[in-house]
N, C-alpha and C positions, 0 to 999 in steps of 0.2 A: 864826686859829681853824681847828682840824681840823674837816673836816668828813666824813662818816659814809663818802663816797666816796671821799677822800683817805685814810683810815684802810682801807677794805677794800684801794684799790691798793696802799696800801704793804705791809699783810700778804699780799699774794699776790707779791709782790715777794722777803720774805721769803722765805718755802715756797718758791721758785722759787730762790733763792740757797742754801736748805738743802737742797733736795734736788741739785741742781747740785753742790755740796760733797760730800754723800755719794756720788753716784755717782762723783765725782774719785778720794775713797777708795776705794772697792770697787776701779775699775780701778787703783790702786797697791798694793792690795792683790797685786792677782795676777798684775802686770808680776815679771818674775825682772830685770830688765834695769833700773838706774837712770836718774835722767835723764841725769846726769853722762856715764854710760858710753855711753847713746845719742849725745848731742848729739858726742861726741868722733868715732863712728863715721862722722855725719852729717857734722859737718866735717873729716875727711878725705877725703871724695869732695866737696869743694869749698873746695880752697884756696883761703886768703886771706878767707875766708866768715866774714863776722858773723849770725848767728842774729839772727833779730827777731823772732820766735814759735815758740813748740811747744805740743804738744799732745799730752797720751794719749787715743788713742781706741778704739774697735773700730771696725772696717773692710772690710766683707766675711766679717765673724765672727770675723776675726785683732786682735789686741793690739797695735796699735803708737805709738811715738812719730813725729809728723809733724815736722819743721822747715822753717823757711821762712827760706833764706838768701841773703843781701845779698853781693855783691861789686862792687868798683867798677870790674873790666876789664867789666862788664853790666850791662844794663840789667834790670827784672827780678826777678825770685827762683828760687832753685832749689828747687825742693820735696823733700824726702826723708825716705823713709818705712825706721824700722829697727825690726826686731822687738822687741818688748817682753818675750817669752819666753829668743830667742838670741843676741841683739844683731847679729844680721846688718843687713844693708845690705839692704832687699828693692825700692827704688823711689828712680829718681831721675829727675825729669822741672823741665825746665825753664817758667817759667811767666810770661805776659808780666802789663803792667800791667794790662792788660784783664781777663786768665783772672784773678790775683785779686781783682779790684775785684768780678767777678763770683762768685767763691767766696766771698767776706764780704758780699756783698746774699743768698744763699740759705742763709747760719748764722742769718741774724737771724730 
């Protein structure tokens, strides 16, 4: 049986997945830079790197794609951040298990 509070959370759940959706499009919208073309940028400044997430976001008011890459000579992830407008390479910082256990407890 639904009940009335079950139904309001899952409609705000909703809204919150459609608006999340549309802001994904607007910033694809106005990325010049694919994911394709990023993630290849991304993984050549970390050989042998498998991607486990990415993300377009803004960032300091800048457009970029984040990736969060896996190799197994590390432990880890490497984070790297490539423009969404030029496809450059603007950031690459490595990151332990800690820093992102700690970056995914302050997304939620």
């Amino acid at each position: 049986m639904i009940t009335i509070r079950s139904f309001f959370v899952s409609s705000l759940a909703l809204v919150a997945l459609c608006v999340g959706t549309a802001r994904a499009a607007d910033l694809l919208n106005e990325a010049r830079v694919g994911e394709a073309e990023a993630r290849a940028a991304a993984l050549a400044r970390v050989p042998g790197g498998t991607v486990k997430s990415r993300e377009l976001e803004k960032e300091n008011g800048r457009l970029i794609w984040t990736f969060d890459i896996a190799t197994q000579a590390s432990r880890g992830l490497t984070e790297v951040h490539v423009d969404a407008k030029s496809g450059r390479v603007i950031a690459v910082k490595k990151e332990s298990a800690a820093e992102e256990a700690a970056e995914a407890r302050e997304e939620k």
